[in-house]
C-alpha positions in Angstrom: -73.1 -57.5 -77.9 -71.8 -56.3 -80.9 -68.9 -53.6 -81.8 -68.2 -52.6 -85.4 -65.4 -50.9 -86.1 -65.5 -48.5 -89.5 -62.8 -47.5 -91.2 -62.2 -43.9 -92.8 -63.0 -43.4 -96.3 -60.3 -41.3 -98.4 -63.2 -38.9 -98.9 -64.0 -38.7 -95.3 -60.2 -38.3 -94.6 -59.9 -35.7 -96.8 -63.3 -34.0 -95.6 -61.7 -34.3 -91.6 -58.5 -32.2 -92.4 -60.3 -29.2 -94.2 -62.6 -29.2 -91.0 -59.9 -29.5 -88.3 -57.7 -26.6 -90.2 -60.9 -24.6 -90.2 -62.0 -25.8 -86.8 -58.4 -24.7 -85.5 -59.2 -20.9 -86.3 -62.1 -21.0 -84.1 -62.3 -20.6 -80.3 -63.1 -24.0 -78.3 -66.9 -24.3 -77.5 -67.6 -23.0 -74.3 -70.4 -24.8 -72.3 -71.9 -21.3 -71.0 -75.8 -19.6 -71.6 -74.0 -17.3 -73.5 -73.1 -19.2 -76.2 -76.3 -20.4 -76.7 -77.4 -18.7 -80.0 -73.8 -19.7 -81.6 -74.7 -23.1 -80.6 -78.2 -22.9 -82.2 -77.0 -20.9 -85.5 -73.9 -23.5 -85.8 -76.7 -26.4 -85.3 -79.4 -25.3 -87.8 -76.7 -25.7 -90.6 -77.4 -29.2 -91.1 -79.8 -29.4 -94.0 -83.3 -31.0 -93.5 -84.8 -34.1 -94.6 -87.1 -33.8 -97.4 -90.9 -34.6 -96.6 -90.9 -34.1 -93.2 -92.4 -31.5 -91.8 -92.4 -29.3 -88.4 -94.9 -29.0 -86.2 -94.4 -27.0 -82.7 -96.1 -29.2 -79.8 -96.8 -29.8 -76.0 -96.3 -32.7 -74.2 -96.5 -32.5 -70.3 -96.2 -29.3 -70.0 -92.9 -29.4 -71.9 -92.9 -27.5 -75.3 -91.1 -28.6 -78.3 -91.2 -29.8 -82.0 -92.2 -32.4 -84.3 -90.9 -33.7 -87.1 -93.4 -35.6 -88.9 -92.8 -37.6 -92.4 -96.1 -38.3 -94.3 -96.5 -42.4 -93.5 -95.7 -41.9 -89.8 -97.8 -44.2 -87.9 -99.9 -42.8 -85.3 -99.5 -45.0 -82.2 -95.4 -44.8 -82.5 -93.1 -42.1 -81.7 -88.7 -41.6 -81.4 -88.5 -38.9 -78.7 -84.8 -37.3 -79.0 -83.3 -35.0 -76.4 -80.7 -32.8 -77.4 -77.0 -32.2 -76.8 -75.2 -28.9 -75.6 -73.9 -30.2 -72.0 -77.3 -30.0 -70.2 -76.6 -25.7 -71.0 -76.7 -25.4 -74.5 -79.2 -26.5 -77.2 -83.1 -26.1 -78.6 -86.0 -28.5 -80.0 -85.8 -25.9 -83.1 -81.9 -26.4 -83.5 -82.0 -29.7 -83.4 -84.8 -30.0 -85.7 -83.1 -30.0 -89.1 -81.0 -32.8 -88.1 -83.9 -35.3 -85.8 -86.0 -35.0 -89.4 -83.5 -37.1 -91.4 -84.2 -39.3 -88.3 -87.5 -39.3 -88.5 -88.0 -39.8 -92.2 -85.4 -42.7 -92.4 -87.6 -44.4 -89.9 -90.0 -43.8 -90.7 -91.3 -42.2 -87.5 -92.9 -39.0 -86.1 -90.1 -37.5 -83.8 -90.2 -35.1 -80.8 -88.0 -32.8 -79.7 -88.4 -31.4 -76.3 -86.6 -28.0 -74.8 -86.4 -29.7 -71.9 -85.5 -27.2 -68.7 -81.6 -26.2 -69.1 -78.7 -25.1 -66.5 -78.0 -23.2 -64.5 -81.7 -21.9 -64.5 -83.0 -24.9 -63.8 -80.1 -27.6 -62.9 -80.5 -31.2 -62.0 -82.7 -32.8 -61.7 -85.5 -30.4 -63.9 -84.5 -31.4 -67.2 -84.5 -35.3 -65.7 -88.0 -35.1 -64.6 -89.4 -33.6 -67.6 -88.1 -36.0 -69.8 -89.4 -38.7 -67.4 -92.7 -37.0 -67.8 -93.0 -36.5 -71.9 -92.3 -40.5 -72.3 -95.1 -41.4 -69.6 -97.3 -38.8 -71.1 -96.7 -40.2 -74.8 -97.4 -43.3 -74.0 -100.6 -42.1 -72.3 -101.6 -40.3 -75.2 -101.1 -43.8 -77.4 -97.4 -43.9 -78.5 -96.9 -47.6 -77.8 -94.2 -47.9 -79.5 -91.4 -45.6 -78.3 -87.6 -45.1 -78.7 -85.4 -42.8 -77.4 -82.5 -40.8 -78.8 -79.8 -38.2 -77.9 -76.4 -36.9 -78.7 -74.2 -35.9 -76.2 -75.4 -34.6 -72.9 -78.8 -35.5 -74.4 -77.4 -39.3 -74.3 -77.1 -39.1 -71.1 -80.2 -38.2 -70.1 -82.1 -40.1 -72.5 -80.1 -43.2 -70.8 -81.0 -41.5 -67.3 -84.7 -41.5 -68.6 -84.7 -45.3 -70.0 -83.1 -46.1 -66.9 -86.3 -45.1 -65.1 -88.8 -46.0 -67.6 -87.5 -48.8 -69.2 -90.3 -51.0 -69.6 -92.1 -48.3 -71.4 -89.3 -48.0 -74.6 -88.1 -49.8 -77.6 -85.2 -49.2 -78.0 -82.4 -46.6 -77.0 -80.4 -44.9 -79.5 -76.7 -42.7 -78.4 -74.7 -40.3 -80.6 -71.5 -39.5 -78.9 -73.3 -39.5 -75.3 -71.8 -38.3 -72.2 -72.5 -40.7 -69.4 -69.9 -39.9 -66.9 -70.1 -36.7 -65.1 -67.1 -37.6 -62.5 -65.0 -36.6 -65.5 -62.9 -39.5 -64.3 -62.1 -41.5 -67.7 -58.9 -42.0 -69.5 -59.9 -40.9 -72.8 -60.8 -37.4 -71.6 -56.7 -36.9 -71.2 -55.8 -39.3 -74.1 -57.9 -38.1 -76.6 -57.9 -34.3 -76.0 -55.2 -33.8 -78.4 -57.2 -35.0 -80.8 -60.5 -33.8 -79.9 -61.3 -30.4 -81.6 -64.5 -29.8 -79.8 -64.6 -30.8 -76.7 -62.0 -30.1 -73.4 -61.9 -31.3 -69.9 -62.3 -27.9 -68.9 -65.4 -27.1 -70.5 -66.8 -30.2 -69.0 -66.2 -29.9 -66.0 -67.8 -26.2 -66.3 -70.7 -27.6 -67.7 -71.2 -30.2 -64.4 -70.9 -27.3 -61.9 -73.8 -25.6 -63.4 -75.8 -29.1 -64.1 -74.8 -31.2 -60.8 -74.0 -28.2 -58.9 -73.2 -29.8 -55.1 -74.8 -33.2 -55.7 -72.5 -35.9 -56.2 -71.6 -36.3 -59.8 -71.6 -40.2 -59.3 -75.3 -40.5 -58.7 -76.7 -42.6 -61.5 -79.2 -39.9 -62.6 -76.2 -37.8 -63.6 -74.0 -40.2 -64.6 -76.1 -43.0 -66.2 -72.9 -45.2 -67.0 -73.5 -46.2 -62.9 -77.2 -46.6 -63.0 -79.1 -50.1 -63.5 -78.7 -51.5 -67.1 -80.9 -55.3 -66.2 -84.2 -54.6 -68.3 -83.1 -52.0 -70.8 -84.6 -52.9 -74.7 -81.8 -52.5 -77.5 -78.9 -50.1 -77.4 -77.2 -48.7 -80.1 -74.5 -46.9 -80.0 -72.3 -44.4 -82.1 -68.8 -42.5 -81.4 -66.1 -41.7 -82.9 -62.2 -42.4 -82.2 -61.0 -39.0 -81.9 -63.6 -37.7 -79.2 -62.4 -37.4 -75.4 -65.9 -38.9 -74.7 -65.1 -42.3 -76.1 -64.7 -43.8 -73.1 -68.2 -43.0 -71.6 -69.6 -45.3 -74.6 -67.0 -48.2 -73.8 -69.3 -47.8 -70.2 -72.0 -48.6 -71.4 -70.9 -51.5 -73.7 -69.6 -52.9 -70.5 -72.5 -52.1 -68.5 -74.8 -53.5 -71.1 -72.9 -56.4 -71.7 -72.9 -57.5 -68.1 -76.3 -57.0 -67.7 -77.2 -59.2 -70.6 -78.9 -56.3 -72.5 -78.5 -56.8 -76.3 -76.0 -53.4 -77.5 -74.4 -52.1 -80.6 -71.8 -50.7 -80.5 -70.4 -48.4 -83.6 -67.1 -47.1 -83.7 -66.3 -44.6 -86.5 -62.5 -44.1 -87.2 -61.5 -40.2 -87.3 -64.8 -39.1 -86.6 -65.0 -36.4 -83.8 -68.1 -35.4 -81.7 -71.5 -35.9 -82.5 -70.1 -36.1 -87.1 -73.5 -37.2 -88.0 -74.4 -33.6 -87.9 -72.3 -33.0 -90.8 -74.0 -35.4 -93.0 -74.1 -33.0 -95.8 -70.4 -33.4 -96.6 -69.1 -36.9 -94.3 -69.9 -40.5 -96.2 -69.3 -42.0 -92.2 -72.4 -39.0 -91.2 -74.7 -40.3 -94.0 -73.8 -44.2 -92.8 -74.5 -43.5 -89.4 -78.0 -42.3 -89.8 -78.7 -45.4 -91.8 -77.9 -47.5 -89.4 -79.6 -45.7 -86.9 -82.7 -45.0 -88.5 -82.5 -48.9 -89.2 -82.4 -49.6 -85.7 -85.3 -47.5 -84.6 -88.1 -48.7 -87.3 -86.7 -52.3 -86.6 -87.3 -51.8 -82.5 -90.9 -50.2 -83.3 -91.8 -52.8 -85.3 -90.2 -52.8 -89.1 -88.0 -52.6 -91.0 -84.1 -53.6 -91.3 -82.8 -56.0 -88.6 -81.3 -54.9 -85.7 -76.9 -54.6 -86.9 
């Protein structure tokens, strides 16, 4: 195990009060189908990596995109499931942002709209990402991380918990683990927290859990089986109410003996390496991720 705490820059500091005084004049996000094409407008902001381009694609039946760089191996893949609370969120959204992934790593990334609440609730989006990871390393992705940010953490833990053998490594921005909405830092941090509340949490479960126990380890990963997970890393930031869900799985890992980094970013809020075009921490973060992948699929820098 291995936890890195990383202090704010004066830039970063500077960079966090303009965005919470701006934040502060906007309405909390609320986990609801309607707010879907706010969600995808605010998420397309991020700028894209140069030299990577998009391809639309199928894998089991679940549509999606690619973001390819121009020396991506052909037998590796990083498959990245989104964020948005298991309501929000699209492959094309997220796009912008999984390229600078993809090109750091050097590593053709997919994207899958994976089946969203309350249309299709537990456990369809669970499934289908069960599915696109057998079927990629059917069609000859050998080596194969996973990603996600958020809810998309979650379930990209959920997924490596029942396909573990077939991955690399595992890679979690900001990832919600915990659906009992039971941890400390959900009341201790949500003064500090300008994206996230407890109450749009909890909203989001009803539609994505519905009447099935919250505590099954499908939903909330942070109680599923850890033994025989490859590499985790890990990235949150101090002022998120999710911070606990990532001390879980530190925990978790640690007990079970599965090797985990853990990075801890001082000020940051909820999923900042979006906002790499204008936070120093962002721009870090995505180096030391991309880092992590290429090293589990075979290259690169060593594991930090």
């Amino acid at each position: 195990m291995a936890t890195k705490q990383h202090k704010q820059t004066s830039v970063d500091a500077a960079t966090m009060v303009a965005t919470r005084e701006y934040m502060a004049t906007l309405p909390k996000l609320a986990v609801v189908p309607e707010a879907r094409g706010w969600y995808d407008e605010f998420l397309a902001l991020t700028p894209a990596a140069d030299n990577v381009r998009f391809e639309p694609g199928m894998i089991a039946g679940v549509s999606g995109w690619w973001c390819i760089p121009a020396d991506a191996p052909a037998d590796a893949a990083l498959l990245h499931l989104h964020g948005g609370g298991y309501v929000l969120g699209s492959a094309q959204a997220y796009r912008n942002f999984v390229s600078h992934l993809a090109q750091k790593a050097r590593v053709s990334a997919f994207i899958p709209d994976y089946a969203l609440a309350p249309e299709a609730p537990f456990p369809a989006g669970l499934d289908q990402a069960i599915a696109v990871i057998e079927a990629l390393q059917n069609e000859g992705r050998k080596h194969l991380a996973i990603s996600g940010d958020s809810a998309g953490g979650g379930l990209a833990l959920a997924a490596a918990q029942a396909t573990g053998s077939a991955l690399r490594g595992i890679l979690l921005i900001s990832p919600w683990t915990d659906l009992t909405l039971t941890s400390s830092s959900l009341s201790e941090k949500a003064d500090v927290d300008p994206i996230l509340t407890p109450d749009s949490l909890a909203g989001a479960v009803a539609l994505y859990a519905g009447t099935i126990n919250a505590g099954n380890p499908r939903i909330s990963p942070r109680f599923g089986i850890f033994a025989g997970l490859p590499p985790i890393m890990v990235h949150v930031g101090t002022d998120e109410i999710l911070f606990d869900d990532a001390k879980a799985i530190d925990d978790a890992a640690e007990q079970a003996g599965v090797p985990i980094a853990v990075h801890i970013w001082e000020g940051m809020t909820h999923c900042f390496p979006f906002s790499l075009a204008s936070l120093e921490a962002a721009r870090d973060a995505i180096e030391l991720s991309a880092a992590f992948v290429r090293n589990q699929l075979g290259g690169g820098a060593p594991h930090q």
